[in-house]
DRENFIVEX-859347 format. One record per residue: x, y, z of N, C-alpha, C, O in turn. Coordinates in steps of 0.05 Angstrom, whole numbers, padded with zeros to 5 digits, always signed. Layout:
REM DRENFIVEX-859347
XYZXYZXYZXYZ/...
***
This chain:
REM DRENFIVEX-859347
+00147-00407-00370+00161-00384-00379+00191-00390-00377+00201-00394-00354/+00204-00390-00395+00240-00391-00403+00249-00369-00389+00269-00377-00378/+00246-00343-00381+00257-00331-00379+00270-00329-00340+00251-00327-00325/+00286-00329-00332+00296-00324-00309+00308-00293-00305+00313-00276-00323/+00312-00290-00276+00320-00274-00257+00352-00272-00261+00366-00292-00267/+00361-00251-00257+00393-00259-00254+00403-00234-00242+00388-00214-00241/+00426-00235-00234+00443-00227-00219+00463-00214-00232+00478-00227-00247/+00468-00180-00228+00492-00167-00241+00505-00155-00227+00494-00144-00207/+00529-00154-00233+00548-00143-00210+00560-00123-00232+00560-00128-00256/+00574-00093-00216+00570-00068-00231+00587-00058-00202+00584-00061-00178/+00610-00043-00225+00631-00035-00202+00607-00007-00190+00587+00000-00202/+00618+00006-00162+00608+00034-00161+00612+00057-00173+00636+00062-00177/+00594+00078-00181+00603+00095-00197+00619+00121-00177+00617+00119-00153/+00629+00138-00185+00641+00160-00175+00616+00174-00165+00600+00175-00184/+00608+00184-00145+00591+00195-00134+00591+00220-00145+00613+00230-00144/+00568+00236-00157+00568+00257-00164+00552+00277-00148+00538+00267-00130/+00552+00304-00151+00538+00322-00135+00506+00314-00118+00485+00309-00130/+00511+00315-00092+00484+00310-00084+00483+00282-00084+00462+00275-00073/+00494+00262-00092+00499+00231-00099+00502+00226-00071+00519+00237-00057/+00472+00199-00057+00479+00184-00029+00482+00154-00043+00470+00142-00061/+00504+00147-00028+00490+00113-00045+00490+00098-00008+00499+00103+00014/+00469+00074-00025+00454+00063+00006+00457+00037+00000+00457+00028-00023/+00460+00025+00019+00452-00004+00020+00428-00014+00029+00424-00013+00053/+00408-00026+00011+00385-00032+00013+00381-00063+00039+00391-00085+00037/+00367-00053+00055+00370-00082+00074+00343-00094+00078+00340-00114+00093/+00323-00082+00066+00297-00084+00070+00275-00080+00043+00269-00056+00044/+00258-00095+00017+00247-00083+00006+00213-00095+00003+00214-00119+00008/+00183-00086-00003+00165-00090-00010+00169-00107-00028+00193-00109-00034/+00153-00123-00039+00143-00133-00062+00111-00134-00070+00095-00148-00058/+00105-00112-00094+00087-00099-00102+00074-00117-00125+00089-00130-00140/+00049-00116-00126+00039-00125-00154+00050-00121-00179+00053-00138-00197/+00058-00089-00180+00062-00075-00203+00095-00096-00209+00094-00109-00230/+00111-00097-00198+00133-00110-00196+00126-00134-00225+00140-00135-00246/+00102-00153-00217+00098-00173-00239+00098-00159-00273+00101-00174-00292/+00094-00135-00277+00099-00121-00299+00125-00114-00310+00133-00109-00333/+00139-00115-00285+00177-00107-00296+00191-00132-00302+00211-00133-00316/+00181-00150-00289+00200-00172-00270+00222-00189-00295+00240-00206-00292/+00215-00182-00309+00242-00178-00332+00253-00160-00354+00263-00164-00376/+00249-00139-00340+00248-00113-00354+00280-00116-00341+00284-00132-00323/+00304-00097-00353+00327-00092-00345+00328-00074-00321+00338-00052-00323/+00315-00084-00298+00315-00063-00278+00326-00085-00255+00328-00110-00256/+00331-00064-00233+00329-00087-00204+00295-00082-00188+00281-00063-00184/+00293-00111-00181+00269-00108-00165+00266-00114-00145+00274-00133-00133/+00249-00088-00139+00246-00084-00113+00220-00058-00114+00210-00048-00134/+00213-00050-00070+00194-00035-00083+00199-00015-00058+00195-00025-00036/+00206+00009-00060+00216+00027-00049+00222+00015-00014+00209+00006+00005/+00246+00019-00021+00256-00003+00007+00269+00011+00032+00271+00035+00029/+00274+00007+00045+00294+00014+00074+00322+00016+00073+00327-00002+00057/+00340+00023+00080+00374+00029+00074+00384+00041+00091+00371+00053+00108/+00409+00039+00090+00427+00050+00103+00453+00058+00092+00472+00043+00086/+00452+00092+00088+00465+00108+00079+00496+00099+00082+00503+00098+00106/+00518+00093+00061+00534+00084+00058+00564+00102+00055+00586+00099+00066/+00553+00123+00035+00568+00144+00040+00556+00165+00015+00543+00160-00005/+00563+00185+00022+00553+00217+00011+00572+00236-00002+00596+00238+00004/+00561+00249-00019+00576+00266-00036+00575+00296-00006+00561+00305+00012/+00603+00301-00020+00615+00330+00000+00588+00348-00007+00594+00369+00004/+00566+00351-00017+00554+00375-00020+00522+00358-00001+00503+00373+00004/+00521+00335+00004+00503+00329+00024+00502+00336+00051+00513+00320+00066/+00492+00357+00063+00496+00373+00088+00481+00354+00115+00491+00354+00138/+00452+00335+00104+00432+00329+00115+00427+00297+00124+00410+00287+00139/+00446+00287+00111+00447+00256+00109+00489+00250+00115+00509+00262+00106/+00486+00223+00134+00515+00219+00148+00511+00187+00142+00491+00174+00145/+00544+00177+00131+00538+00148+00127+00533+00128+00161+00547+00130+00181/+00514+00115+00155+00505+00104+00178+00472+00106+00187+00457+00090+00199/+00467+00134+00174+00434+00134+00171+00413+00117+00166+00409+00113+00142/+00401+00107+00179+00375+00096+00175+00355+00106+00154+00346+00128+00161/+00346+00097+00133+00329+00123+00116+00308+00104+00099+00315+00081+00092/+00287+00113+00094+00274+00101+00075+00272+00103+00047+00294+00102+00036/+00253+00105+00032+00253+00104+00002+00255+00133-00006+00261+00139-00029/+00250+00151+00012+00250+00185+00002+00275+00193+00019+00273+00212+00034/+00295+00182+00019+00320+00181+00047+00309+00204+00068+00323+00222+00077/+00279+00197+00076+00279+00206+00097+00280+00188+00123+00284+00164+00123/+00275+00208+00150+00288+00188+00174+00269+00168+00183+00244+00169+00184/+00283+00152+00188+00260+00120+00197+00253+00119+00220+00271+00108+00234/+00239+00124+00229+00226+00110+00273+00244+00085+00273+00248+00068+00256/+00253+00089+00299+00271+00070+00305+00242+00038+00323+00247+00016+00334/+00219+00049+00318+00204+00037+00330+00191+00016+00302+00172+00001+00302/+00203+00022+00289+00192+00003+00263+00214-00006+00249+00231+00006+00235/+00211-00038+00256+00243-00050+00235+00234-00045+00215+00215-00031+00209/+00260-00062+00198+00270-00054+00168+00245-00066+00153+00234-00057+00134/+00239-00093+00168+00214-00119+00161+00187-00102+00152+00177-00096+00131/+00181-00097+00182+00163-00077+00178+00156-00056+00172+00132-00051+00169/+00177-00036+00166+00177-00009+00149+00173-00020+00111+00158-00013+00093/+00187-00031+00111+00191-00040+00082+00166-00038+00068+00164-00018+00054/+00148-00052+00069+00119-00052+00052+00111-00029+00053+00106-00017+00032/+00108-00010+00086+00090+00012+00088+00092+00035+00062+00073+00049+00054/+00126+00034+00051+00134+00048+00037+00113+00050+00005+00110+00069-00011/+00105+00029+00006+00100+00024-00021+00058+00027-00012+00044+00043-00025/+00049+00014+00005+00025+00016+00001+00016+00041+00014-00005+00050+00005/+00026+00055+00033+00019+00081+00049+00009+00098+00029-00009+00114+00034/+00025+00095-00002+00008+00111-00024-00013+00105-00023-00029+00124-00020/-00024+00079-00024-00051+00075-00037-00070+00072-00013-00094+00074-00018/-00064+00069+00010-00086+00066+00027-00086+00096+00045-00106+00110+00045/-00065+00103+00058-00067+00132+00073-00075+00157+00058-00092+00174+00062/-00053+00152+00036-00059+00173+00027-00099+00168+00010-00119+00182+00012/-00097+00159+00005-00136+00148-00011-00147+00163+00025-00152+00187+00028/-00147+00149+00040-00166+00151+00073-00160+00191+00068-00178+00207+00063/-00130+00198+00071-00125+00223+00079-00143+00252+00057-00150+00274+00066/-00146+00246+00039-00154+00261+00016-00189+00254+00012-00202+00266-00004/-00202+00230+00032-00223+00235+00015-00250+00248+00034-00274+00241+00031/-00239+00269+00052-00264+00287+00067-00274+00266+00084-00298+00261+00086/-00257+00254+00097-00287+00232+00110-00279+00251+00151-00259+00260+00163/-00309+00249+00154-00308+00261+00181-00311+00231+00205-00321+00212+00193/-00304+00226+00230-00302+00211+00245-00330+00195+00245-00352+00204+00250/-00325+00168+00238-00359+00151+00252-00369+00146+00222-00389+00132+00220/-00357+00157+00200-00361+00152+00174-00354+00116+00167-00340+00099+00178/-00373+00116+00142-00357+00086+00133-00346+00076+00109-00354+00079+00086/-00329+00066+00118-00306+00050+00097-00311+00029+00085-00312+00010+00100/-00316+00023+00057-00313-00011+00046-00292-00022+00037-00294-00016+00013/-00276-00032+00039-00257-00044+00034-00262-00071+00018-00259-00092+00030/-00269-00071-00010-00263-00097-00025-00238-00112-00028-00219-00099-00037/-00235-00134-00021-00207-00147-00022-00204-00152-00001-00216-00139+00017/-00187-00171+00004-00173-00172+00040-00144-00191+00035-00140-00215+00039/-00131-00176+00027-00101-00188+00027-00074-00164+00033-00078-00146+00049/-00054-00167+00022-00035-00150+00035-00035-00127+00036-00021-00116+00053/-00055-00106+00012-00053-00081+00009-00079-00078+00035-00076-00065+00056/-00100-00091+00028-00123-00087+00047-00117-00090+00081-00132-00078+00097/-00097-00105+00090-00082-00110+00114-00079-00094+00127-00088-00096+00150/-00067-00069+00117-00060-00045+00119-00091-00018+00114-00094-00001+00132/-00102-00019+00100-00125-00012+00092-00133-00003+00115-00131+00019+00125/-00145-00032+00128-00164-00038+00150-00152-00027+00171-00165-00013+00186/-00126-00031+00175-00114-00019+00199-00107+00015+00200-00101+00018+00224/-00106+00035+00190-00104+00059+00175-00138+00067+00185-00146+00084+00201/-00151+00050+00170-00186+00064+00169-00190+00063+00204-00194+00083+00218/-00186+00040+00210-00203+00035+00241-00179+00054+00259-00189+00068+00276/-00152+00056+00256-00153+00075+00279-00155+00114+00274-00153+00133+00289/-00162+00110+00247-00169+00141+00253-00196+00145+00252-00202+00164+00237/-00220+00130+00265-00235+00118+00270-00272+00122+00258-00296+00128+00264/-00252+00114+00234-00276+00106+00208-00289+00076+00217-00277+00058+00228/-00312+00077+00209-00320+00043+00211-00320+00023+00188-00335+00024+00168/-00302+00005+00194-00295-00013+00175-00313-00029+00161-00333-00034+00175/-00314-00038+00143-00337-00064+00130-00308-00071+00116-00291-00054+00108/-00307-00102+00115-00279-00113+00095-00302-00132+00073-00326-00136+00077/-00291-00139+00057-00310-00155+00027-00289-00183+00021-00265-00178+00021/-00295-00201+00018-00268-00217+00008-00280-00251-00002-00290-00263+00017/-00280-00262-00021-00288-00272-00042-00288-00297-00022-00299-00318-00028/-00279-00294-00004-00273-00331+00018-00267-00320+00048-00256-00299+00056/-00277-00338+00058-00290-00333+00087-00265-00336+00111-00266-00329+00135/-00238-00352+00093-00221-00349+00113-00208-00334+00116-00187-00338+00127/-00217-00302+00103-00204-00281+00111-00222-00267+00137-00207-00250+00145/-00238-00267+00147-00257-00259+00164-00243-00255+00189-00238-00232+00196/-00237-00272+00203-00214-00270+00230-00193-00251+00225-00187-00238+00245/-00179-00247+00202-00154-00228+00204-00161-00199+00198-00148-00179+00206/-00187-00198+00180-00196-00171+00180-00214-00162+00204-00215-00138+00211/-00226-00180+00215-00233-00171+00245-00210-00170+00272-00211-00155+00291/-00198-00181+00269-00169-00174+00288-00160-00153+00270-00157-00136+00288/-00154-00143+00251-00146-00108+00243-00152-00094+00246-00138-00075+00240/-00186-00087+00260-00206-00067+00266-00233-00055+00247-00246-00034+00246/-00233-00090+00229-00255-00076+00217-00285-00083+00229-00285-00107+00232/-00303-00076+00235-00329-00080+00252-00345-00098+00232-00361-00111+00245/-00347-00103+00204-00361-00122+00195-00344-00134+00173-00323-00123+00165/-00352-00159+00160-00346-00177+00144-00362-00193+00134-00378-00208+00146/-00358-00188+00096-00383-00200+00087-00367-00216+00064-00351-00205+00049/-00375-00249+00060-00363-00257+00043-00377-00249+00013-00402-00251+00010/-00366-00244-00001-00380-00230-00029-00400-00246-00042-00417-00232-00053/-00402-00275-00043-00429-00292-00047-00449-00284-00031-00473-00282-00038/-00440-00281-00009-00474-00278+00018-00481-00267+00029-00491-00270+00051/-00478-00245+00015-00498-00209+00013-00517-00205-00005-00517-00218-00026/-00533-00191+00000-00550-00175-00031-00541-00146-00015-00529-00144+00006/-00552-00123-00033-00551-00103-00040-00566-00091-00012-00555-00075+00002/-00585-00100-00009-00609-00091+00013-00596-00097+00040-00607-00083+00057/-00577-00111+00049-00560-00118+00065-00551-00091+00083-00555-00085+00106/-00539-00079+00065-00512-00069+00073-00523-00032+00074-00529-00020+00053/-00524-00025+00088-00527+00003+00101-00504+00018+00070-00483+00008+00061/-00519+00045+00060-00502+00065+00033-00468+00070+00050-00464+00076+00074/-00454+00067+00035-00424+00078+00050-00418+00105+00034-00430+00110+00013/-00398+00121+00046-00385+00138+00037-00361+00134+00029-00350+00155+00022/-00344+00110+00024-00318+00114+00008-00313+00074+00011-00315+00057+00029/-00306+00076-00021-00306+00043-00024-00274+00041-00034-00268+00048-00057/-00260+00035-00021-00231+00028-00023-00225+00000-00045-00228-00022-00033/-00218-00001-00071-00224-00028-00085-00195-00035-00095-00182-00026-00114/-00187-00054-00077-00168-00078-00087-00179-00105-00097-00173-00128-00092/-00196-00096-00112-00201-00121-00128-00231-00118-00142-00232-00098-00156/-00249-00127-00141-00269-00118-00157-00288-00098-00149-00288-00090-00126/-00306-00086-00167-00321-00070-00155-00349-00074-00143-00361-00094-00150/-00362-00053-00121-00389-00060-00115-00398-00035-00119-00415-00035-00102/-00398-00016-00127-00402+00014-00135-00438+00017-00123-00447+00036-00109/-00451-00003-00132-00479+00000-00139-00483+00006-00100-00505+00014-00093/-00461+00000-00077-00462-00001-00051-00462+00030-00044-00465+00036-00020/-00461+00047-00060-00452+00074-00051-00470+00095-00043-00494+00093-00048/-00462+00114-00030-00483+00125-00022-00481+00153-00036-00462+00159-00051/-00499+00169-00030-00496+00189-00048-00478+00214-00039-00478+00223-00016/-00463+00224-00060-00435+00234-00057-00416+00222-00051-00396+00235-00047/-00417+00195-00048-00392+00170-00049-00373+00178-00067-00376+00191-00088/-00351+00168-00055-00327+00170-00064-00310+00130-00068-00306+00111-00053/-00305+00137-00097-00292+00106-00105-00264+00113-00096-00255+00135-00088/-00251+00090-00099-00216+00101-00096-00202+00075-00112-00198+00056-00097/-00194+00071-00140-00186+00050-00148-00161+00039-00139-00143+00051-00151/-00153+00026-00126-00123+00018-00113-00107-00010-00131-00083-00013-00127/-00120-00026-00147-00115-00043-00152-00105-00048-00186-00114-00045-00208/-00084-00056-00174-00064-00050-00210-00066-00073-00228-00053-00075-00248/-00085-00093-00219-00090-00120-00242-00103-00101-00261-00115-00079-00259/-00096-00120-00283-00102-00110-00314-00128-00124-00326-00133-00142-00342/-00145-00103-00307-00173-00107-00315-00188-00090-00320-00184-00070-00306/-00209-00087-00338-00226-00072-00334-00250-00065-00309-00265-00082-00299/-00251-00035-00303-00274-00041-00274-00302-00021-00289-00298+00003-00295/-00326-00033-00294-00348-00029-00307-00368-00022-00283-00374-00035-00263/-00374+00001-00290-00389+00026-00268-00401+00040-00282-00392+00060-00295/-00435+00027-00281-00459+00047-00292-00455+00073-00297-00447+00088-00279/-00459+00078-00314-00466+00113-00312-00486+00120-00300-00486+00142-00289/-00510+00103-00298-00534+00116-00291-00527+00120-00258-00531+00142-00247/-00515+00093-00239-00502+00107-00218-00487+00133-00208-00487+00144-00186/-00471+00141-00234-00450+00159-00223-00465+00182-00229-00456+00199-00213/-00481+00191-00241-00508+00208-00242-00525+00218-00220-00529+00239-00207/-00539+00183-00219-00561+00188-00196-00552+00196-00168-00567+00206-00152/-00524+00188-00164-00515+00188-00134-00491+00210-00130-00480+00219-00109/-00487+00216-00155-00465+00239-00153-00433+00224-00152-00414+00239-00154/-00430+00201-00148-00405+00192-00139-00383+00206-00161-00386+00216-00183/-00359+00202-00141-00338+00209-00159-00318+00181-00159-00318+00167-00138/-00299+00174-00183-00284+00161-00170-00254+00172-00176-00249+00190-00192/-00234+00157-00162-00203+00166-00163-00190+00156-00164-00191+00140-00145/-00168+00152-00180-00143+00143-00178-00123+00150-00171-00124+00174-00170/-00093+00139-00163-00086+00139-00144-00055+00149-00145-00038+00132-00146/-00051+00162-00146-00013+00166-00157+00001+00176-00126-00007+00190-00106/+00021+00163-00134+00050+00164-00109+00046+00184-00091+00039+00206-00099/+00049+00178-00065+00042+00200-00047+00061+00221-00050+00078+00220-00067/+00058+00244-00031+00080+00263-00031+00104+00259-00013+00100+00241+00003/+00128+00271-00010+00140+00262+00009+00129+00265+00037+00135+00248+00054/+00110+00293+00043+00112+00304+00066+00090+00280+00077+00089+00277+00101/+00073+00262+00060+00056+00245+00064+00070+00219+00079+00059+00209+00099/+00088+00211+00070+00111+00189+00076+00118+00194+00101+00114+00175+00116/+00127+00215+00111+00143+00224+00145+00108+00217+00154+00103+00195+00164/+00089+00236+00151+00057+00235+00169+00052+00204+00179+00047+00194+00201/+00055+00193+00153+00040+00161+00150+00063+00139+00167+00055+00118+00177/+00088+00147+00168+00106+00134+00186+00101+00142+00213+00109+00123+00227/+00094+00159+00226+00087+00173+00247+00069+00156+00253+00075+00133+00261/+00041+00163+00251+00017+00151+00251+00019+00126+00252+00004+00119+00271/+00030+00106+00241+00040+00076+00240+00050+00077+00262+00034+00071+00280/+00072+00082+00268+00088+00079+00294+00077+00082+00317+00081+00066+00335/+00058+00107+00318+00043+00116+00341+00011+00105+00354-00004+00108+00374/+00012+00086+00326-00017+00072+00332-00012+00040+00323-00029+00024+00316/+00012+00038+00326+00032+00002+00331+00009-00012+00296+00000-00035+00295/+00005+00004+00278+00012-00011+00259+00027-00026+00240+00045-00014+00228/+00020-00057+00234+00038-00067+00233+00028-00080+00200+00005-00085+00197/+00052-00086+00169+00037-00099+00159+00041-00130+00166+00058-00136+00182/+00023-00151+00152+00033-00177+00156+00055-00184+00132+00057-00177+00108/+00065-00193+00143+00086-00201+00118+00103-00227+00120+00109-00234+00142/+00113-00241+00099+00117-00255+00099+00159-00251+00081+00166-00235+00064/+00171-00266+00091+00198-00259+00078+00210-00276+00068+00204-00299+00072/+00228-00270+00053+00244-00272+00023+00278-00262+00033+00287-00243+00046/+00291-00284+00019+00318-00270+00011+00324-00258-00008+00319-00266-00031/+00336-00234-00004+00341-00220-00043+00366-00236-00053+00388-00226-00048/+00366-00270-00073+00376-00279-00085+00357-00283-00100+00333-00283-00094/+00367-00288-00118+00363-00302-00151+00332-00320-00140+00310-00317-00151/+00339-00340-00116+00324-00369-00108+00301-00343-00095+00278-00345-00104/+00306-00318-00073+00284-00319-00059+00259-00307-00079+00235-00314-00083/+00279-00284-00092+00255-00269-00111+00247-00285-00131+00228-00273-00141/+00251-00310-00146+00232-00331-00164+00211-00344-00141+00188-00351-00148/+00222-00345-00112+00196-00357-00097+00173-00343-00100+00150-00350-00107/+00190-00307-00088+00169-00294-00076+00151-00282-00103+00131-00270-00097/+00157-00284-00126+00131-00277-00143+00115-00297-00162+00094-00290-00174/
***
């Protein structure tokens, strides 16, 4: 691909009513990102900052603030490193766990085991759902069992008869629908540009529903930072400089 990344510099504008401007010191890097990544935008994926300065009609926010992607306030118990991602996947995994009726001792499937699932696993097991993780290769097994999930099955070396009906299948990456139990709940999390093919005669016989996933709310963002902080979750992550060189590495 010819096309490169580049760098624009853009005086500041006059701050208008309600106008915070921040300096970004911290950001995610999201799947969805590979869809823009030369679109005329800056990329990034709802990041961490620090409030720079504020329009006279901002009563609530002081330059020097710590704030995240909804400029709300950050735990001082979670760096910039570590806050950064939560911003962006807390939609798809807390909020999916928070909304789908599950009562304590219930179980979770988690297809996938990479950076959104990281988080997944850690979210499910301490509000203390029981985990199953799925993942196409076996050297994910150790990191989803150090996150708190209670089983791990590599996706070749299962059958169907295996695996006890679950109540909510979390899918970053392909589906196993036919695993569900009745009144199961799907939750699609995964933004590759694929099609996901799910019997009807299942969603019939077993009642399932499935859902998709849109941006949490704000009041969801403060809960899900709380909860992180208070139960030392952490994502894994790996880092990047925001130059021209780090973001061509990091996608």
């Amino acid at each position: 691909m010819d096309k490169q990344f580049k760098i624009t510099y853009s005086t500041t504008k006059r701050l208008l009513e309600n106008d915070v401007l921040v300096l970004v010191t911290a950001a995610g890097l999201c799947g969805t990102d590979e869809y823009f990544k030369f679109h005329d935008m800056v990329l990034r994926h709802e990041g961490i900052s620090i409030v720079k300065q504020v329009s006279p009609e901002v009563q609530t926010l002081q330059k020097g603030d710590r704030k995240e992607s909804f400029l709300l306030r950050l735990l001082n118990s979670l760096t910039d490193v570590k806050a950064a991602p939560l911003m962006c996947a807390r939609s798809s995994v807390f909020s999916a766990l928070k909304n789908a009726s599950l009562l304590l001792g219930d179980k979770v499937r988690i297809i996938g085991v990479g950076s959104l699932s990281y988080l997944a696993i850690q979210f499910a097991a301490k509000q203390g759902y029981r985990v199953t993780a799925f993942s196409r290769t076996s050297t994910k097994r150790d990191n989803a069992i150090g996150l708190g999930a209670v089983k791990f099955h590599e996706l070749s070396e299962f059958s169907d008869d295996s695996i006890t009906p679950l109540d909510v299948l979390l899918i970053a990456t392909s589906c196993l629908v036919n695993l569900m139990a009745l009144r199961g709940r799907v939750v699609i999390l995964s933004t590759l540009d694929r099609e996901i093919n799910i019997p009807a005669i299942l969603l019939v016989i077993r009642a399932l529903s499935i859902q998709g996933l849109a941006i949490a709310l704000r009041c969801c963002s403060t809960e899900m930072l709380q909860f992180a902080s208070r139960n030392m979750i952490r994502p894994i992550v790996e880092t990047f400089l925001l130059t021209v060189e780090g973001i061509t590495k990091a996608m």
